[in-house]
C-alpha positions as MATLAB code, in Angstrom:
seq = 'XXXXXXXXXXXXXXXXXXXXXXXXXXXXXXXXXXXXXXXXXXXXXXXXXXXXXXXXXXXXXXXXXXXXXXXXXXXXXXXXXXXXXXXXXXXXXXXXXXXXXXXXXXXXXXXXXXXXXXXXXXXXXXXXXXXXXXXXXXXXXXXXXXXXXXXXXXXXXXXXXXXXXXXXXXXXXXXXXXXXXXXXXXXXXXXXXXXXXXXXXXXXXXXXXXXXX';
ca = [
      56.051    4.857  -43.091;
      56.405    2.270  -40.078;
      54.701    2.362  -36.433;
      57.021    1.148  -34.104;
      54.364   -0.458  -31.726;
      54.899   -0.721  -27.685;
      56.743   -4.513  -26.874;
      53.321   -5.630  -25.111;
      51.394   -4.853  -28.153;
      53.375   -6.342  -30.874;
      51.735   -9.617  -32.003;
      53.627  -13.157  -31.977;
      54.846  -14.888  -35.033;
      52.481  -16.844  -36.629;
      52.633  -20.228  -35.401;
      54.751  -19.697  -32.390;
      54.609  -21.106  -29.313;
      55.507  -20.060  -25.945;
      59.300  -20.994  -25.547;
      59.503  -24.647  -24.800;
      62.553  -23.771  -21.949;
      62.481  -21.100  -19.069;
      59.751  -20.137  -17.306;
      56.976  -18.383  -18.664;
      55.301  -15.187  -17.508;
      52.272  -17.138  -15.844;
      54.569  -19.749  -14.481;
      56.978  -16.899  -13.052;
      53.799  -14.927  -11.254;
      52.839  -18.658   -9.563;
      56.259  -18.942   -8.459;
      56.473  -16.119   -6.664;
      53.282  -16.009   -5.348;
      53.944  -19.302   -3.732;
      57.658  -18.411   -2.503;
      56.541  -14.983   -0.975;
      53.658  -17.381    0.904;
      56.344  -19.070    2.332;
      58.401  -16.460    3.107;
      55.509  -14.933    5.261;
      54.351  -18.161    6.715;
      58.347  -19.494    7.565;
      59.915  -16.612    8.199;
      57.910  -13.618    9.309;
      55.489  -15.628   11.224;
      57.391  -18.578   12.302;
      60.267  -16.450   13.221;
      59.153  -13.395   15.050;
      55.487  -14.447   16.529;
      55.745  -17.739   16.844;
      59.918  -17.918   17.975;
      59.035  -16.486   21.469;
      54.953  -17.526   22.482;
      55.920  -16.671   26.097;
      56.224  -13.120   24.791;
      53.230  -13.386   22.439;
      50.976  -14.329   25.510;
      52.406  -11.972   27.812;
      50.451   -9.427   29.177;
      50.908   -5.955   31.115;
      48.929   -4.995   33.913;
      49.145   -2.259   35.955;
      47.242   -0.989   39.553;
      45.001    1.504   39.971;
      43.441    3.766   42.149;
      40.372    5.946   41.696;
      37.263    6.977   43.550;
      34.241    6.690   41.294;
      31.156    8.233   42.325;
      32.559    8.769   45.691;
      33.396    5.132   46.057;
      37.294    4.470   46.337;
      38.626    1.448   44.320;
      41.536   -0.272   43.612;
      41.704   -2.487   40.790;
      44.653   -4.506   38.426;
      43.834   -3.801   34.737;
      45.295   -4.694   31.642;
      47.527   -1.085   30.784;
      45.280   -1.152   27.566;
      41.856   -1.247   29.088;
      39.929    2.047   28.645;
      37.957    3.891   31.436;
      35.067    3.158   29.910;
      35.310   -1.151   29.623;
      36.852   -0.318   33.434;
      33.266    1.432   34.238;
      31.095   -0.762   32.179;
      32.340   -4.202   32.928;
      34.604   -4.185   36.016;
      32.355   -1.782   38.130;
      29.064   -2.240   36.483;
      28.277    0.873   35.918;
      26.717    0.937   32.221;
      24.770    4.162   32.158;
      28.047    5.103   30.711;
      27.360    4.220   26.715;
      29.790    2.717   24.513;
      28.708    4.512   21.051;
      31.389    4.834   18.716;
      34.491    3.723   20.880;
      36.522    6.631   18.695;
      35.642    9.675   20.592;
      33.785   10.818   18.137;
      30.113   10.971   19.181;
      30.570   11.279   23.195;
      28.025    8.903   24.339;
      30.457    7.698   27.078;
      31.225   11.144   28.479;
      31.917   11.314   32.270;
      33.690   13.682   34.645;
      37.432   13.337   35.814;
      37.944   15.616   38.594;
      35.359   17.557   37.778;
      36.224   17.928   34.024;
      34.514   16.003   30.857;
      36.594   13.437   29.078;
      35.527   10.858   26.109;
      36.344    7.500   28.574;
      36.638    5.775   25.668;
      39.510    6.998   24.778;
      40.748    7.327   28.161;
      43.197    4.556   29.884;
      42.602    3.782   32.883;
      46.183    3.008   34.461;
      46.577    6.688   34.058;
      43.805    7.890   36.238;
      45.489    7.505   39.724;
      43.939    9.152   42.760;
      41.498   10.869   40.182;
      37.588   11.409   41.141;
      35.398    9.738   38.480;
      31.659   10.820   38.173;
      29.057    8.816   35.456;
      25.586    9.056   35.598;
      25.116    6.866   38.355;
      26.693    9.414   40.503;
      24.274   12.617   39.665;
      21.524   12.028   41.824;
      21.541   12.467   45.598;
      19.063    9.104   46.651;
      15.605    9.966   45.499;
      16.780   13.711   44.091;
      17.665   13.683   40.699;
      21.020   16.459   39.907;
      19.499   19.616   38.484;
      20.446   18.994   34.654;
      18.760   15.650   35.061;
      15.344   16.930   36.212;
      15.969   19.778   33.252;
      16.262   16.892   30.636;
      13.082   15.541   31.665;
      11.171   18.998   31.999;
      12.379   19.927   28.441;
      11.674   16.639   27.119;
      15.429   16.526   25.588;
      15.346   12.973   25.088;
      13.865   10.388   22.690;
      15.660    6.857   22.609;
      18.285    8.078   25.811;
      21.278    6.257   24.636;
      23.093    9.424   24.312;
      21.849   11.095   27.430;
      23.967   10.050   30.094;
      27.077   11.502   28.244;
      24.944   14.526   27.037;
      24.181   15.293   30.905;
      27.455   14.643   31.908;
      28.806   17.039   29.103;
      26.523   19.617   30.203;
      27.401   19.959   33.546;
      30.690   19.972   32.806;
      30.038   23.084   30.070;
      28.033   24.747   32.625;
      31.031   24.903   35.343;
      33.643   25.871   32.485;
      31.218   28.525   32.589;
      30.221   28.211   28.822;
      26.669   29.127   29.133;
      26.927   32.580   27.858;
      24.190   32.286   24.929;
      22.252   28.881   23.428;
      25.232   29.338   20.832;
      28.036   29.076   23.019;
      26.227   26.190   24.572;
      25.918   24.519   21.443;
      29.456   25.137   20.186;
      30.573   23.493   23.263;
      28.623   20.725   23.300;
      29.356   19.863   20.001;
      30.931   16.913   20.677;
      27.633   14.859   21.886;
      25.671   13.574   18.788;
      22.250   12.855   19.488;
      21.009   11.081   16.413;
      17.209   11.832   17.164;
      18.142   15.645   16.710;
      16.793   16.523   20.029;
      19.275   19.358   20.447;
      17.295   22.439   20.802;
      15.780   20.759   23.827;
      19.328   19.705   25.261;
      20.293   23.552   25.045;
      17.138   24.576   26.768;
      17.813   22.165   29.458;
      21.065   23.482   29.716;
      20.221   26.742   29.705;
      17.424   25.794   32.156;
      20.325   24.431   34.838;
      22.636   27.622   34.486;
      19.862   29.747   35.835;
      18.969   31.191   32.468;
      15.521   30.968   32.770;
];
């Protein structure tokens, strides 16, 4: 009875050496290794990035118009900047957190036209002639906005990196009108991590500013 075994495993010839002429299998892998560098380097790189460097170093801008916190500006920014890098380091204004720059935690909440949007995920060339409202923009001089003052009665706060946008996201909830029970609150908030689990507070304060209590 014979085993036909698989071409990799069968064993070579006693003696043998690798064939003298041709290229081996190591050889053939180095080869092309080193010809598919090339390739990339020449022919892909040299030819379509670095065949035009005009184009490589040009860059769109666009101008736009916006009033934030009641302020009207007019600005040229790069189409790709977000709202939030506009906010943060173009107008100063960095109450506005930069957490996760996905839109997934909702540190840099704010208010466009009076709804809540994730700025970081927000460009800024397409905000013309909207009305912009961050933290800076709650408190009337000396008078702190009503969800503010509830943050600090409740004590929904520990290391405050998180509340500007969870303020922000709460007023907005309250005028969608979203205050119906501390469960609707929370379903709709649910967007704004606050890694030192101060949430039952945040509701409260919430709750607190919709005239709940």
């Amino acid at each position: 009875m014979s085993i036909e075994l698989p071409e990799s495993d069968v064993p070579p010839p006693k003696g043998a050496d690798e064939p003298s002429s041709g290229p081996t299998r190591r050889t053939f892998i180095a080869t092309s290794t080193a010809v598919g560098g090339v390739v990339v380097a020449g022919g892909v790189i040299g030819g379509s990035l670095l065949a035009d460097p005009a184009a490589a170093e040009t860059v769109r801008s666009g101008q736009v118009s916006l009033t934030v916190n009641g302020t009207r500006r007019t600005v040229t920014v790069d189409n790709r900047t977000s709202l939030l890098d506009l906010l943060r380091e173009e107008f100063g204004l960095t109450g506005s957190k930069k957490g996760c720059n996905a839109g997934a935690c909702g540190a840099c909440t704010v208010l466009v036209d009076g709804r809540r949007v994730n700025s970081c995920l927000t460009l800024a060339v397409r905000l013309e002639g909207t009305e912009v409202t961050t933290i800076e923009g709650l408190a009337d001089g000396d008078q702190l906005h009503p969800l503010q003052q509830a943050f600090i009665d409740e004590d929904a706060f520990q290391c405050g990196y998180c509340t500007p946008g969870q303020i922000l996201s709460g007023i907005g909830c309250i005028q969608e009108g979203h205050t119906g029970s501390p469960e609707e609150i929370r379903e709709w908030m649910s967007g704004n991590i606050c890694r030192c689990g101060c949430y039952v507070k945040i509701v409260r304060a919430v709750e607190q500013t919709a005239g709940r209590k």
